[in-house]
C-alpha positions in Angstrom: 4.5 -66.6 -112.5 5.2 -68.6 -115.7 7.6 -70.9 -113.5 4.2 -71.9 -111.6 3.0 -75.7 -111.4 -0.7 -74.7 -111.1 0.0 -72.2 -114.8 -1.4 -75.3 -116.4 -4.6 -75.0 -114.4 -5.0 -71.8 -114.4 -4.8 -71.5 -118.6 -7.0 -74.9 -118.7 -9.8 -72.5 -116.7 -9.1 -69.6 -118.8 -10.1 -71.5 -122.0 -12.9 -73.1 -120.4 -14.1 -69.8 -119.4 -13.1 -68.5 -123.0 -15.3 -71.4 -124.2 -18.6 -71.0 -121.8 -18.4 -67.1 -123.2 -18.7 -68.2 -127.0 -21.2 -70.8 -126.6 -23.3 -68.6 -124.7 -22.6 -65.6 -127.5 -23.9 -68.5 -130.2 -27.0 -69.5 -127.9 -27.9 -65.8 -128.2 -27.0 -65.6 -132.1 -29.3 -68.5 -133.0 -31.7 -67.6 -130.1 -32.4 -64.2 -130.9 -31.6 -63.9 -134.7 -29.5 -60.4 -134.1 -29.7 -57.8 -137.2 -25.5 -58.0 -137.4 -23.4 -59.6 -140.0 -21.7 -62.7 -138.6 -18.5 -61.4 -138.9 -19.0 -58.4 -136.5 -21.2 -60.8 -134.5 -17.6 -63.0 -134.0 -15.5 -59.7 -133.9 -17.7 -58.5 -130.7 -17.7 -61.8 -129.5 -13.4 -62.7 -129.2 -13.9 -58.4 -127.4 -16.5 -60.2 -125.0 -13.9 -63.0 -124.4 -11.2 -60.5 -123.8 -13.1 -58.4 -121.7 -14.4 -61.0 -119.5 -10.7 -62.8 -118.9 -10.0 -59.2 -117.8 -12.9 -59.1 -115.5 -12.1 -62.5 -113.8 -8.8 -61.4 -113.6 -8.9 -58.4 -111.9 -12.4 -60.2 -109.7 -9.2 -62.8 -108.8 -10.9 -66.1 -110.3 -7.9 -66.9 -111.7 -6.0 -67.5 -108.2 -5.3 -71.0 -106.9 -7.5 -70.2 -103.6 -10.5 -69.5 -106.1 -9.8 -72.2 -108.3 -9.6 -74.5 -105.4 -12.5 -73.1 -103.5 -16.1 -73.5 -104.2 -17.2 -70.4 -102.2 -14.4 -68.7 -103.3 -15.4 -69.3 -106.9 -19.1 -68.5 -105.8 -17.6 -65.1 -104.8 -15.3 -64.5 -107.8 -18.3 -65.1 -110.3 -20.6 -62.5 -108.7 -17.8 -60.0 -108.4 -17.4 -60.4 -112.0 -20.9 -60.3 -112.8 -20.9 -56.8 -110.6 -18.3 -55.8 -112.6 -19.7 -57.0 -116.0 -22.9 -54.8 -114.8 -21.0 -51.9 -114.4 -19.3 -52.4 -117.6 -22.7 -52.6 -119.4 -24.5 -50.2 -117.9 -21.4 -47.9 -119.2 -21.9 -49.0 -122.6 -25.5 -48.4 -122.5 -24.8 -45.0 -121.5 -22.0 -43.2 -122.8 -22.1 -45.7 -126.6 -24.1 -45.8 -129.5 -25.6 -49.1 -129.5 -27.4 -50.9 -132.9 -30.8 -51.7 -132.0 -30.7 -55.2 -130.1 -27.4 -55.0 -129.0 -28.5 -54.9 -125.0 -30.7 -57.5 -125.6 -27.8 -59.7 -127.2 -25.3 -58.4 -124.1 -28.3 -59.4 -121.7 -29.1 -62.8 -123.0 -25.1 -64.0 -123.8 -24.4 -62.9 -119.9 -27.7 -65.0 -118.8 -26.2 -68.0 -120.4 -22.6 -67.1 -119.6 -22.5 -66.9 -115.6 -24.2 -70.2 -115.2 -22.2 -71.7 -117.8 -19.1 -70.8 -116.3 -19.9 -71.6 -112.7 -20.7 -75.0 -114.1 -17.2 -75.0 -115.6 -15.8 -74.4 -112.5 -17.6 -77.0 -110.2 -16.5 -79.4 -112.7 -13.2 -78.3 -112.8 -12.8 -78.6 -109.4 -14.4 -82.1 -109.5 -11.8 -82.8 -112.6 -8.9 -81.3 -110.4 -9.8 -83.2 -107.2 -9.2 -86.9 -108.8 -5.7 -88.2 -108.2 -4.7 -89.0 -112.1 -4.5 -84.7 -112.5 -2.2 -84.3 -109.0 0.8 -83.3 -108.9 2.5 -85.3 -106.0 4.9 -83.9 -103.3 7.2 -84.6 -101.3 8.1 -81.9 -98.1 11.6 -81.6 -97.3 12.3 -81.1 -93.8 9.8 -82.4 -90.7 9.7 -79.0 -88.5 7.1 -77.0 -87.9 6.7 -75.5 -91.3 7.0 -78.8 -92.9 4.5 -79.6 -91.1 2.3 -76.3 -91.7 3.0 -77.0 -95.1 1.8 -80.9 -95.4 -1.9 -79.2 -93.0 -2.5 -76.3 -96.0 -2.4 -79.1 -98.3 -4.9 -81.3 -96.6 -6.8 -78.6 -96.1 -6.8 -77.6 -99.6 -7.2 -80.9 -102.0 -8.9 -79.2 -104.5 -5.5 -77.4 -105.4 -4.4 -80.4 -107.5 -1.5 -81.3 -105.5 -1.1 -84.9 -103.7 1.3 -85.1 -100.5 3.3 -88.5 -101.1 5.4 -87.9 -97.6 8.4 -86.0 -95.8 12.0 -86.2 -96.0 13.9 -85.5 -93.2 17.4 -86.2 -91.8 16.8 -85.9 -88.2 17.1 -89.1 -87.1 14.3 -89.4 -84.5 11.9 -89.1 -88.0 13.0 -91.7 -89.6 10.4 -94.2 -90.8 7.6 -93.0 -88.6 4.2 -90.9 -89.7 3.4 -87.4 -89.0 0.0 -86.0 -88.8 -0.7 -89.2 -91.3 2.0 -88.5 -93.5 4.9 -91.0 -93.6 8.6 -90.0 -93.5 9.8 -91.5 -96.3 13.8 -91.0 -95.9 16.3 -88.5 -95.8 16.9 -85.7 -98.1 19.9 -87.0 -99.5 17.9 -90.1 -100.6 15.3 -88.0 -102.7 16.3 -89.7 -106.1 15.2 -93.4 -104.5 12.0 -92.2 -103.2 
């Protein structure tokens, strides 16, 4: 998993989320004027940023179909906010809570999810634009090359940017399929 293209992606939305989750925690600090010291207030906050890269992880918002996807991302945010419910309504429960703690939990989550969803849709925007592709090259011109060069028109929002096919069948050679030239033969990878 570390070996993966899309890693830098994926940790670029991590500390975006990470980021939409402490400015929402400071929107509620200088909103609501909480009876904590500031250092627990930070202390909870970096647990709130833990816990929800946990949530999002295990809600899959972190996979390249989500992060590719607007209605996959749609999804992934409410299953997190499910889950975040959950999570709070266990805290309420079964922990001693200082007086305005819920109210702190209720208003950083209110700024949080549509923080973070706007995060995404721009980083999908972001992704989209050629400059932050990564361009590819399919080797091979059979049906799964083929297959392949489809799921990526499909999905454009992945960050990737087909460029064309190699292939050393000779009937290929210098001719476009589904749209996508054929660029030369495999052994000619380091001119193209």
């Amino acid at each position: 998993y570390l070996l993966n293209l899309y890693l830098g992606r994926v940790l670029i939305a991590v500390i975006a989320d990470a980021l939409c989750f402490v400015v929402a925690a400071a929107l509620s600090w200088f909103l609501l004027e909480p009876d904590f010291s500031a250092r627990n207030y930070v202390l909870t906050t970096l647990g709130g940023v833990f816990a929800t890269f946990v949530t999002l992880y295990y809600a899959g918002a972190y996979g390249l179909t989500s992060l590719g996807s607007g209605r996959r991302t749609i999804e992934n945010v409410f299953a997190a906010m499910g889950l975040a419910f959950v999570l709070a309504l266990g805290i309420y429960f079964l922990l001693r809570t200082p007086p305005g703690a819920i109210e702190v939990l209720a208003h950083t989550a209110a700024f949080y999810f549509p923080l973070m969803l706007g995060g995404r849709i721009l980083f999908r925007m972001i992704s989209a634009w050629p400059r932050f592709s990564q361009r590819v090259l399919v080797i091979g011109a059979s049906d799964l090359g083929i297959a392949i060069a489809q799921a990526m028109g499909e999905r454009r929002n992945l960050g990737t940017q087909l460029v064309g096919f190699l292939s050393d069948e000779v009937s290929h050679q210098r001719e476009m399929i589904e749209g996508v030239p054929v660029l030369g033969k495999v052994h000619e990878i380091d001119k193209v």
